[in-house]
C-alpha positions in Angstrom: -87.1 -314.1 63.5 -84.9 -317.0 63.9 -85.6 -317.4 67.3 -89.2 -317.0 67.2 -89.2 -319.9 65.0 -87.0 -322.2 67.4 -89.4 -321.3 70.2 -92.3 -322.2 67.9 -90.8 -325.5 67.6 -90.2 -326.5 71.0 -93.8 -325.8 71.8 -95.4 -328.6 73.2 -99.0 -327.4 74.2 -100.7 -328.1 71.0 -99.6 -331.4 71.0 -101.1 -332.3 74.6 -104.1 -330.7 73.9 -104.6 -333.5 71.2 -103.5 -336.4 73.8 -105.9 -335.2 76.2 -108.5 -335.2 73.4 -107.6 -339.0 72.3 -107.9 -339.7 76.1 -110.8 -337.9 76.7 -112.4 -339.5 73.3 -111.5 -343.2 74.2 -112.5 -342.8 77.5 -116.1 -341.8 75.6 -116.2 -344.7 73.7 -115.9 -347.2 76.8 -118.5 -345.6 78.5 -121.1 -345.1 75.5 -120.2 -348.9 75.2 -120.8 -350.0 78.4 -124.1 -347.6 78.7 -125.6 -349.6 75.4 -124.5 -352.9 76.8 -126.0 -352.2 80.6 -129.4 -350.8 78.5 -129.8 -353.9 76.3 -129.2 -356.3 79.4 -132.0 -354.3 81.5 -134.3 -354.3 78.3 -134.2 -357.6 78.3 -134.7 -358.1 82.7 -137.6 -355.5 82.1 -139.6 -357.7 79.5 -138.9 -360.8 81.5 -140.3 -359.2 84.7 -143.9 -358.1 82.6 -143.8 -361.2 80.7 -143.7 -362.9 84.3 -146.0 -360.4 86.3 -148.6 -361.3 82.8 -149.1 -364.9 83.7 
């Protein structure tokens, strides 16, 4: 018993699992934040183009 709990201890796979998530969920909030900037930037080329092609 006592040595399946020092084995339990020195187990390290749980604990990358949860780095890689952190990674893998600020890497999501970059690009989510980049997408919406990129979207409101074209938004605002597109209805300068039609406002332009209106004249």
């Amino acid at each position: 018993m006592k040595n399946l709990m020092v084995r339990f201890m020195k187990d390290e796979s749980g604990a990358t699992a949860i780095e890689y998530g952190l990674i893998a969920a600020g890497i999501s909030v970059i690009i989510i934040g980049t997408v919406n900037s990129i979207g409101t930037k074209l938004g605002t080329a597109f209805t300068a183009i039609d406002t332009g092609l209106g004249e």
